[in-house]
N, CA, C and O atoms as a CHARMM CRD file, in Angstrom:
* protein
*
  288
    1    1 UNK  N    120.28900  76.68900  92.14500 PROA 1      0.00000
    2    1 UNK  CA   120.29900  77.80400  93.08100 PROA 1      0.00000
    3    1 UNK  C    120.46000  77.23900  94.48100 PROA 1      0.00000
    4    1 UNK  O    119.74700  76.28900  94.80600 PROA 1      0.00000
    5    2 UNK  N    121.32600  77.73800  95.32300 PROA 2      0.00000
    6    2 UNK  CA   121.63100  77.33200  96.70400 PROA 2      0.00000
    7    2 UNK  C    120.55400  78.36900  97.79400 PROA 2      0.00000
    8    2 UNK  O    120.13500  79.50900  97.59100 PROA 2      0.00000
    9    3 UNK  N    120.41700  77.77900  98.54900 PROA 3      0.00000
   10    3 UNK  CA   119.92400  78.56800 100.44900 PROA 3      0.00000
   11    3 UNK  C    120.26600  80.06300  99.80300 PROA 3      0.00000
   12    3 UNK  O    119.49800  80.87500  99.28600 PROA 3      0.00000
   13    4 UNK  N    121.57500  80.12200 100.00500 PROA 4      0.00000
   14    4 UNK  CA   121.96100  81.52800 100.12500 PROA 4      0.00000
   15    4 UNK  C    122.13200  82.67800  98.92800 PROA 4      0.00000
   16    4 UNK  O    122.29200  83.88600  99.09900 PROA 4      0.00000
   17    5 UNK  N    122.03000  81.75300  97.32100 PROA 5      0.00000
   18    5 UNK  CA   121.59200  82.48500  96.55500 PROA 5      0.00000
   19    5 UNK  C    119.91000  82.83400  96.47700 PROA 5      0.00000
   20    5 UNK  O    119.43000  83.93300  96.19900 PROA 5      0.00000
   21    6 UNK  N    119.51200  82.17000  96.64900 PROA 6      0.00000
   22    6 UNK  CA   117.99800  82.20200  96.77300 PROA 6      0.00000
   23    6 UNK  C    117.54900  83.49300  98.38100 PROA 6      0.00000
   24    6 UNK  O    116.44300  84.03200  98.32500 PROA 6      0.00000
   25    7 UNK  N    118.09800  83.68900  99.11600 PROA 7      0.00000
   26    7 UNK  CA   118.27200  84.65500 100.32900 PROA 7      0.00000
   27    7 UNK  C    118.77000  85.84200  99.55100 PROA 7      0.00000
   28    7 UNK  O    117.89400  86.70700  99.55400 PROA 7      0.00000
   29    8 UNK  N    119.91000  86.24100  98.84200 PROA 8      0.00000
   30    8 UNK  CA   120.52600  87.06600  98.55100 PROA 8      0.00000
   31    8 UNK  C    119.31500  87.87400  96.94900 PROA 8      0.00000
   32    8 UNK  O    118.88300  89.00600  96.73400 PROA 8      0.00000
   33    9 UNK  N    119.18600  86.39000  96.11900 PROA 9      0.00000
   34    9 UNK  CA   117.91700  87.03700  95.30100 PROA 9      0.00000
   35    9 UNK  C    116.70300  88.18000  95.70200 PROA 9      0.00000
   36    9 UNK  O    116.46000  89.30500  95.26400 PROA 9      0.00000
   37   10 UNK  N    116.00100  87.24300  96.86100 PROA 10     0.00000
   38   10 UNK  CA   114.91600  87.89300  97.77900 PROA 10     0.00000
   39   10 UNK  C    115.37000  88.85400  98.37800 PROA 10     0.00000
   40   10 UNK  O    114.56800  89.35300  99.16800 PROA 10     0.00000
   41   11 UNK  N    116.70000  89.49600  98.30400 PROA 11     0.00000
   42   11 UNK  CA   117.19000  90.78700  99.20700 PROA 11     0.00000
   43   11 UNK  C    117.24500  91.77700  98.12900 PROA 11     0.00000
   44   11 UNK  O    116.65000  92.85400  98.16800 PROA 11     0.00000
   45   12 UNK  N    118.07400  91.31700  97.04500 PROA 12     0.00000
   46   12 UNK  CA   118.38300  92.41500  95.79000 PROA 12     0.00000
   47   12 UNK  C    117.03300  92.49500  95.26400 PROA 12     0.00000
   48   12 UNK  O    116.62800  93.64700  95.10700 PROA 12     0.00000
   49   13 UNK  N    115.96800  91.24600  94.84800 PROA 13     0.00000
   50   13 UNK  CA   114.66900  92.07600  94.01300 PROA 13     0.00000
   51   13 UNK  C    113.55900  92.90700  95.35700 PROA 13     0.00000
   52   13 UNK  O    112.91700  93.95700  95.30200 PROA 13     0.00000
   53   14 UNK  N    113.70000  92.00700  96.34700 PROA 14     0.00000
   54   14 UNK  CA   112.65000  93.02300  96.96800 PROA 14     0.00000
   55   14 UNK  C    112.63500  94.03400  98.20100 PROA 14     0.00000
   56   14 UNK  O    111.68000  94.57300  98.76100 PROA 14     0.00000
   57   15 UNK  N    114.18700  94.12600  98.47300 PROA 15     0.00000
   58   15 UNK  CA   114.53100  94.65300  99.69500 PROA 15     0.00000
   59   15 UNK  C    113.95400  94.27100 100.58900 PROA 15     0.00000
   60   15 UNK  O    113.49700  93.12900 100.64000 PROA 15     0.00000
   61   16 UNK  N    113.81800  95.28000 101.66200 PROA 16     0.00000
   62   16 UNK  CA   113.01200  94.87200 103.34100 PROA 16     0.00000
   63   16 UNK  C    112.02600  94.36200 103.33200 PROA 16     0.00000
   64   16 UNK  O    111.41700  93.92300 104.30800 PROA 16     0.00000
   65   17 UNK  N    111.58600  94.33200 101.76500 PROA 17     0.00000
   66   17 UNK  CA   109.98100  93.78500 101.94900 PROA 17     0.00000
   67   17 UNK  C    110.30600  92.29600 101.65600 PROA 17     0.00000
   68   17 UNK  O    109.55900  91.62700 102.37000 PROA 17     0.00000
   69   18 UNK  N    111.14800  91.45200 100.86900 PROA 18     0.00000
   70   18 UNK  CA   111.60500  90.56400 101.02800 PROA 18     0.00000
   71   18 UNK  C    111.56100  89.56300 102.10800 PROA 18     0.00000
   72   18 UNK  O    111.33000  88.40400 101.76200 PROA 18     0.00000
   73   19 UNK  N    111.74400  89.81300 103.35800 PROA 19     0.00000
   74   19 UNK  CA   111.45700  88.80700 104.38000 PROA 19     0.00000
   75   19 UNK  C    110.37500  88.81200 104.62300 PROA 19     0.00000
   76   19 UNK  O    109.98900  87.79300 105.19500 PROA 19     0.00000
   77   20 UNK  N    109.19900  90.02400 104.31300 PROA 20     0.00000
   78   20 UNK  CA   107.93600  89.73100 104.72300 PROA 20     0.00000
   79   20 UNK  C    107.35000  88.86400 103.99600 PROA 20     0.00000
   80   20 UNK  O    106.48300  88.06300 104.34900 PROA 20     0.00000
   81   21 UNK  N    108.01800  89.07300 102.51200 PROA 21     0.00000
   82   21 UNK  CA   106.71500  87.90700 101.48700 PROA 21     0.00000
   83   21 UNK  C    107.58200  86.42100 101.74100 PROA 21     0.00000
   84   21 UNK  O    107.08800  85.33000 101.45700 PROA 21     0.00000
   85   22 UNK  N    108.73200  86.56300 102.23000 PROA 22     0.00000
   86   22 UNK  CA   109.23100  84.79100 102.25100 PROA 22     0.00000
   87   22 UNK  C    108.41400  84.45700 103.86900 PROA 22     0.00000
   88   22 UNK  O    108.92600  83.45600 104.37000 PROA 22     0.00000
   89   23 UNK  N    107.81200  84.78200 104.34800 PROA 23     0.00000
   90   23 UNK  CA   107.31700  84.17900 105.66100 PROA 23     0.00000
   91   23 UNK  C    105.75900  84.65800 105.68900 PROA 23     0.00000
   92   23 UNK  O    104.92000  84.39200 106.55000 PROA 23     0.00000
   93   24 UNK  N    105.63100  85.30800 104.70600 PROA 24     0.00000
   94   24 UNK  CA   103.68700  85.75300 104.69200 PROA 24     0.00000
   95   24 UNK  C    103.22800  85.25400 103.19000 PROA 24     0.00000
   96   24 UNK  O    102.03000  85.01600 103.34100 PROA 24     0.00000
   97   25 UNK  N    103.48300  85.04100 102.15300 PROA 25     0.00000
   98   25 UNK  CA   103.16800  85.28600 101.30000 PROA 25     0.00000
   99   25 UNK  C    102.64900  83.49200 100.83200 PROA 25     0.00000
  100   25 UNK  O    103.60600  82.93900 100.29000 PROA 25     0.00000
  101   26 UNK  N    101.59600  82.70100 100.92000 PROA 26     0.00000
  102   26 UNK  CA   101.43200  81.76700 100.63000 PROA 26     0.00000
  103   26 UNK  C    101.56700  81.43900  98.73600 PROA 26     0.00000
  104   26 UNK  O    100.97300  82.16500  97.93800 PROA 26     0.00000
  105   27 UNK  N    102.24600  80.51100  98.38300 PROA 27     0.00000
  106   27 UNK  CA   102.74100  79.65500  96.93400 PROA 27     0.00000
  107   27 UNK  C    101.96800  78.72600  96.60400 PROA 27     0.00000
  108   27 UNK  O    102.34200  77.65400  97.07900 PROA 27     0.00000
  109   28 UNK  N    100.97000  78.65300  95.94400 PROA 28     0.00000
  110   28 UNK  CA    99.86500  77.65500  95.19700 PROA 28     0.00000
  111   28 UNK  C    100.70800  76.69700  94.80900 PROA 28     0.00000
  112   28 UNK  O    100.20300  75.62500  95.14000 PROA 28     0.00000
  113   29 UNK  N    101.92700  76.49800  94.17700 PROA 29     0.00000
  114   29 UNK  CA   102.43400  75.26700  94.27600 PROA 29     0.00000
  115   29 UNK  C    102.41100  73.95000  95.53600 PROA 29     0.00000
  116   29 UNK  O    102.37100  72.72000  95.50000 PROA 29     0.00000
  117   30 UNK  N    102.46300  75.08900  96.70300 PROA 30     0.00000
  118   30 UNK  CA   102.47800  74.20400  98.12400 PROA 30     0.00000
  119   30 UNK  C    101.46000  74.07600  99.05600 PROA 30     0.00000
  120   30 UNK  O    101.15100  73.19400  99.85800 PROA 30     0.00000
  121   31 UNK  N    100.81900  75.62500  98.63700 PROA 31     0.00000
  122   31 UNK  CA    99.91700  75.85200  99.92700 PROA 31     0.00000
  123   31 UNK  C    100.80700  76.59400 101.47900 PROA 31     0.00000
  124   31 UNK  O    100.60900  76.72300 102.68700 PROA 31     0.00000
  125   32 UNK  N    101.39000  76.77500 100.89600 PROA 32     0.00000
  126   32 UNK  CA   102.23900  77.05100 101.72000 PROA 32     0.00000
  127   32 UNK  C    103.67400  78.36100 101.68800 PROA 32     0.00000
  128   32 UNK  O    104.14100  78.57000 100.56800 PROA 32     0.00000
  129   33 UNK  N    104.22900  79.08000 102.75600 PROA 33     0.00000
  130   33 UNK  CA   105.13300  80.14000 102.40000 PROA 33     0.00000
  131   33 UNK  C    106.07700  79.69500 101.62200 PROA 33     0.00000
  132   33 UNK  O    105.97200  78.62600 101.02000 PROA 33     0.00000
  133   34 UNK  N    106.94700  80.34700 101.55900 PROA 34     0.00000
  134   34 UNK  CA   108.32300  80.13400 100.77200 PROA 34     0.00000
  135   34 UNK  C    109.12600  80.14700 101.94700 PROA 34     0.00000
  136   34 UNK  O    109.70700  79.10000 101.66100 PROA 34     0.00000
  137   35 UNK  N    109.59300  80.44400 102.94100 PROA 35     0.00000
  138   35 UNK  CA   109.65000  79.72300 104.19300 PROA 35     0.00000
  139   35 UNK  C    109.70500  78.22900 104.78600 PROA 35     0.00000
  140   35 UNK  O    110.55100  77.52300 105.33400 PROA 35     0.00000
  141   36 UNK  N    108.43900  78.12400 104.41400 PROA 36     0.00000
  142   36 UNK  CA   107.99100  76.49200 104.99300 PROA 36     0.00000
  143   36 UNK  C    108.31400  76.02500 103.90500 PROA 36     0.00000
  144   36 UNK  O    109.04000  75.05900 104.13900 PROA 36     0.00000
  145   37 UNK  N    108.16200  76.19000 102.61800 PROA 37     0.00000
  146   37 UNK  CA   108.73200  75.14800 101.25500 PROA 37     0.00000
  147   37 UNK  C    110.12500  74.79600 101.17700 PROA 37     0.00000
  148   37 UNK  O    110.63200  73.82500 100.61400 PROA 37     0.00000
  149   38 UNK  N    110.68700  75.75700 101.84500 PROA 38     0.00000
  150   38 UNK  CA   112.01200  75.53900 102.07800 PROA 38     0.00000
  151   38 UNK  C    112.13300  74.68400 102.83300 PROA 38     0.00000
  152   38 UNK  O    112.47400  73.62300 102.31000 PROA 38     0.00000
  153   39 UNK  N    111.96700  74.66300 104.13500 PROA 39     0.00000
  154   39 UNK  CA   112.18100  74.32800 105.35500 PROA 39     0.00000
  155   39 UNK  C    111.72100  72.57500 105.29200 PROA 39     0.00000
  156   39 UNK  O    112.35500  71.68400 105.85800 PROA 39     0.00000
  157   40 UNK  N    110.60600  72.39800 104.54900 PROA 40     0.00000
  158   40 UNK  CA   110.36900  70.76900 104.00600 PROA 40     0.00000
  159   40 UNK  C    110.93000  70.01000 103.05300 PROA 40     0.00000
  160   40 UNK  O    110.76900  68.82200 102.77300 PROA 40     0.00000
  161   41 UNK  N    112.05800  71.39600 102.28500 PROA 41     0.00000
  162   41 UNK  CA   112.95400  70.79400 101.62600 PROA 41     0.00000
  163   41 UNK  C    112.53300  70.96600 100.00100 PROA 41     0.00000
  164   41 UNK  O    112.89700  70.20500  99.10400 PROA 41     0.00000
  165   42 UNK  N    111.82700  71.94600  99.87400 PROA 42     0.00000
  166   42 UNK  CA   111.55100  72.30800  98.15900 PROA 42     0.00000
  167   42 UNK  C    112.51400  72.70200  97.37900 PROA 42     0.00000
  168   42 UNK  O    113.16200  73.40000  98.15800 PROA 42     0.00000
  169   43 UNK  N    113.09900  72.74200  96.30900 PROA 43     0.00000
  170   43 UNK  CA   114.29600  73.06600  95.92500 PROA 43     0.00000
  171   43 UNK  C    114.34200  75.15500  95.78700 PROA 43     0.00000
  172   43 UNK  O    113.46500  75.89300  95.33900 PROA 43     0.00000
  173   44 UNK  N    115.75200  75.53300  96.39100 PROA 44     0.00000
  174   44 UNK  CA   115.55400  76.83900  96.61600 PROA 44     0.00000
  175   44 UNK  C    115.06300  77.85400  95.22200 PROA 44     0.00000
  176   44 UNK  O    114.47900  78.93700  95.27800 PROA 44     0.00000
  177   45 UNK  N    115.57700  77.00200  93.83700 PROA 45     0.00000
  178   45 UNK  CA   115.12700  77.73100  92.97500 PROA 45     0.00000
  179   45 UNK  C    113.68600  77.36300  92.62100 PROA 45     0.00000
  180   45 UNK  O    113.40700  78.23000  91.79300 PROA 45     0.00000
  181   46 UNK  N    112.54200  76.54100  92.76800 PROA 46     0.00000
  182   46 UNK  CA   111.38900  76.41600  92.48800 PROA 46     0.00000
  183   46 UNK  C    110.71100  77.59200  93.27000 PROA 46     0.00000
  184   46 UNK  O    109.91600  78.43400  92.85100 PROA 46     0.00000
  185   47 UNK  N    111.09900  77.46600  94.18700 PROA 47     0.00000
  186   47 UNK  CA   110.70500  78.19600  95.32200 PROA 47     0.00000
  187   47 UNK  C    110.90900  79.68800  95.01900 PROA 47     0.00000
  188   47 UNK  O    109.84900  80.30400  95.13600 PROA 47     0.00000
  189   48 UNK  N    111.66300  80.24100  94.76300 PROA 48     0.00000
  190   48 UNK  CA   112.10000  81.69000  94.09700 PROA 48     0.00000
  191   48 UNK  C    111.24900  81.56100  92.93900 PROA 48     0.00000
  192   48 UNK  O    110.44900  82.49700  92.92600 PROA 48     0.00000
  193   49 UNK  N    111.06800  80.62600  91.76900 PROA 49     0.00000
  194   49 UNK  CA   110.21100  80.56900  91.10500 PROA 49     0.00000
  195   49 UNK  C    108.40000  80.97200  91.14900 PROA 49     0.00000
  196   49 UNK  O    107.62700  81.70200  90.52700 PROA 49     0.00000
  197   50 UNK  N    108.36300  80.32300  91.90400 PROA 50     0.00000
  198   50 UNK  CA   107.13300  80.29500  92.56400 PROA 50     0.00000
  199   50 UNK  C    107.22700  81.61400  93.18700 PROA 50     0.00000
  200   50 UNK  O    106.11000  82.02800  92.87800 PROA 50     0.00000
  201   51 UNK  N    107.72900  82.50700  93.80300 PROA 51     0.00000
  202   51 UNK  CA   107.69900  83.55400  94.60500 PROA 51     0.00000
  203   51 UNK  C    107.78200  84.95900  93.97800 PROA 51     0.00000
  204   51 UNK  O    107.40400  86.04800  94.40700 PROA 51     0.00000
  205   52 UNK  N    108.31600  84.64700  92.97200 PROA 52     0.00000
  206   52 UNK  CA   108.28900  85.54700  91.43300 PROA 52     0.00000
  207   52 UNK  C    106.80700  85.51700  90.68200 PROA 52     0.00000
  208   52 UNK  O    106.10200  86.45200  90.30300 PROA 52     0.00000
  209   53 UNK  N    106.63300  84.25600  90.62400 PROA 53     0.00000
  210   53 UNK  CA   105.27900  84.48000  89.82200 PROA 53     0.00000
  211   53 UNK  C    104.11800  85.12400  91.10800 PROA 53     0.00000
  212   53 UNK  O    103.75100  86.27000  90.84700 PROA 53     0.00000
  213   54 UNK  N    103.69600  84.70100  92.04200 PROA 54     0.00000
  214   54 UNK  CA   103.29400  85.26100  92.65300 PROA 54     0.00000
  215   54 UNK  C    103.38000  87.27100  92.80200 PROA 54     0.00000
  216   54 UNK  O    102.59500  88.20600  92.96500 PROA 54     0.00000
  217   55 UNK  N    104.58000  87.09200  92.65000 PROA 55     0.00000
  218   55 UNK  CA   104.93900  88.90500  93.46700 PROA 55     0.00000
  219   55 UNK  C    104.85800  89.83500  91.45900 PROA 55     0.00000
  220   55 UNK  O    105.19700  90.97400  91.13900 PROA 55     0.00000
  221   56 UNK  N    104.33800  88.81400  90.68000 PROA 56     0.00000
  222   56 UNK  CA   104.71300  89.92600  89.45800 PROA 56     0.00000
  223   56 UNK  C    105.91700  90.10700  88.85600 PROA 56     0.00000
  224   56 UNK  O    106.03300  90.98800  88.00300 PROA 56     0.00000
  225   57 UNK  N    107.09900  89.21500  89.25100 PROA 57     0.00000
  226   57 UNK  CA   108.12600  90.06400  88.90700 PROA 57     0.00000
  227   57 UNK  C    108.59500  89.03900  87.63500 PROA 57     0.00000
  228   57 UNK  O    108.65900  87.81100  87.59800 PROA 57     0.00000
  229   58 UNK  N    109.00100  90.42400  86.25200 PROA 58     0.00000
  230   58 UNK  CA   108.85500  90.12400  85.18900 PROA 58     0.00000
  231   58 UNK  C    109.96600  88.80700  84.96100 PROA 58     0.00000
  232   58 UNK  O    110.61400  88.18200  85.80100 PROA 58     0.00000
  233   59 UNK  N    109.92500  88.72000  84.04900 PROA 59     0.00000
  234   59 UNK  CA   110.46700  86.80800  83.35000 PROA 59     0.00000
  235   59 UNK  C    112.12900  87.49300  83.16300 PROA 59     0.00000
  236   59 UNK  O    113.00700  86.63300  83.08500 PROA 59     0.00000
  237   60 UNK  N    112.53600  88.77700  83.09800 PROA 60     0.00000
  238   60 UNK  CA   114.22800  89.40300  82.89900 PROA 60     0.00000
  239   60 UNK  C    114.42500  88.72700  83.99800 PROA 60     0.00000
  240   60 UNK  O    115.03000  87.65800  83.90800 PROA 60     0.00000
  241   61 UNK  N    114.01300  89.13800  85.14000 PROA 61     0.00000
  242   61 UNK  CA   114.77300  89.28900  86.60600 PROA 61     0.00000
  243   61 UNK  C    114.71800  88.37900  87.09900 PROA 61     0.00000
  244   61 UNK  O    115.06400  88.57900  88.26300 PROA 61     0.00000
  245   62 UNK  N    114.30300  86.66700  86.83500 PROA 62     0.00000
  246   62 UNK  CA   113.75700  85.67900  87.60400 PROA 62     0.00000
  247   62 UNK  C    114.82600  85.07200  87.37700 PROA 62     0.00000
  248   62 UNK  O    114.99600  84.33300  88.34700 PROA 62     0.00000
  249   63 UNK  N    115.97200  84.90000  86.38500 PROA 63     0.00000
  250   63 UNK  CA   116.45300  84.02000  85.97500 PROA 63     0.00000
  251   63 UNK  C    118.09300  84.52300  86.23700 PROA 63     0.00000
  252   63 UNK  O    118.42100  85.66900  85.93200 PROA 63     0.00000
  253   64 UNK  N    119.10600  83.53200  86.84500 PROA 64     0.00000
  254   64 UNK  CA   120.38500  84.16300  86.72000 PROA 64     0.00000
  255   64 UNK  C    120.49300  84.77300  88.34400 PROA 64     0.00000
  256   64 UNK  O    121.62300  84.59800  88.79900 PROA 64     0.00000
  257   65 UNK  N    119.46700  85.50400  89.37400 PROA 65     0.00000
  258   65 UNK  CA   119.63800  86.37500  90.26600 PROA 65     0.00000
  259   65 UNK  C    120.39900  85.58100  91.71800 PROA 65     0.00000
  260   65 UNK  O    120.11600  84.53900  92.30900 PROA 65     0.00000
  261   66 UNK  N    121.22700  86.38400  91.88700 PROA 66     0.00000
  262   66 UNK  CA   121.56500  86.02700  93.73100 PROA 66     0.00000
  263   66 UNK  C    122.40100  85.14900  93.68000 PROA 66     0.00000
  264   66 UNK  O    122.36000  84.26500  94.53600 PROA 66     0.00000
  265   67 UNK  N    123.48400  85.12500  92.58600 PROA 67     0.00000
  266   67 UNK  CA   124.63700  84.82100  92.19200 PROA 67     0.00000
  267   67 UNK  C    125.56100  85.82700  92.48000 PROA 67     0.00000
  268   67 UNK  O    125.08300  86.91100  92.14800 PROA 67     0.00000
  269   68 UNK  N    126.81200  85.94600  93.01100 PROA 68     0.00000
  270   68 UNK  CA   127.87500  86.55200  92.99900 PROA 68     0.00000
  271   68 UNK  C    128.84800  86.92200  91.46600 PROA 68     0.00000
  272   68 UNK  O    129.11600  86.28500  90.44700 PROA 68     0.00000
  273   69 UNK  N    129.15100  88.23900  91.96200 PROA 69     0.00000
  274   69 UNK  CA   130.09100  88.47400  90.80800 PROA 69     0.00000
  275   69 UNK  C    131.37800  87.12400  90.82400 PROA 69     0.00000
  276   69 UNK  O    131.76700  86.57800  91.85600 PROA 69     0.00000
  277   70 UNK  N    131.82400  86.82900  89.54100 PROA 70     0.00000
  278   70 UNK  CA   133.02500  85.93900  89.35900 PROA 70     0.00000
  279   70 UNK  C    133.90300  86.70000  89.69700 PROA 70     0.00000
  280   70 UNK  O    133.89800  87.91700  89.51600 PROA 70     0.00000
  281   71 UNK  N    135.12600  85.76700  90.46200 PROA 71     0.00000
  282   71 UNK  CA   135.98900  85.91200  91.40700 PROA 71     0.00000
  283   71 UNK  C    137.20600  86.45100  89.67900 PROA 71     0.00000
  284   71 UNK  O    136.95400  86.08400  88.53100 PROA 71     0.00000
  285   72 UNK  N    138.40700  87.34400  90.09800 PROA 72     0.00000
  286   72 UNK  CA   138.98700  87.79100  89.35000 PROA 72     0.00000
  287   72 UNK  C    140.33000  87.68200  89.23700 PROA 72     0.00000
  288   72 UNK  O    140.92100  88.24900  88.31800 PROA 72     0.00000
């Protein structure tokens, strides 16, 4: 998962509320946001990982997301 799939994930599962939990929402993996895990260089999909288990969101939707449709 890249920066910007991992951005685009956090937009499609949680809408507007999305930027609040990537900059408020502390990750027991780090101690830290999903924000700052980034920003020290955590890989973007652990991090979505981690931000999923936290927020509840079921084991369908975690996997595969904030990928683009294939080009045609």
């Amino acid at each position: 998962m890249r920066r910007s799939e991992f951005d685009r994930a956090v937009d499609d599962e949680f809408g507007p509320q999305g930027r609040v939990l990537v900059d408020d929402l502390i990750l027991p993996p780090w101690q830290m946001t999903a924000r700052e895990a980034l920003k020290v260089g955590e890989p973007p999909r652990a991090v979505w990982l981690a931000l999923c288990a936290e927020a509840d969101v079921p084991d369908a939707r975690r996997h595969g997301v904030g990928r683009r449709e294939p080009k045609r």
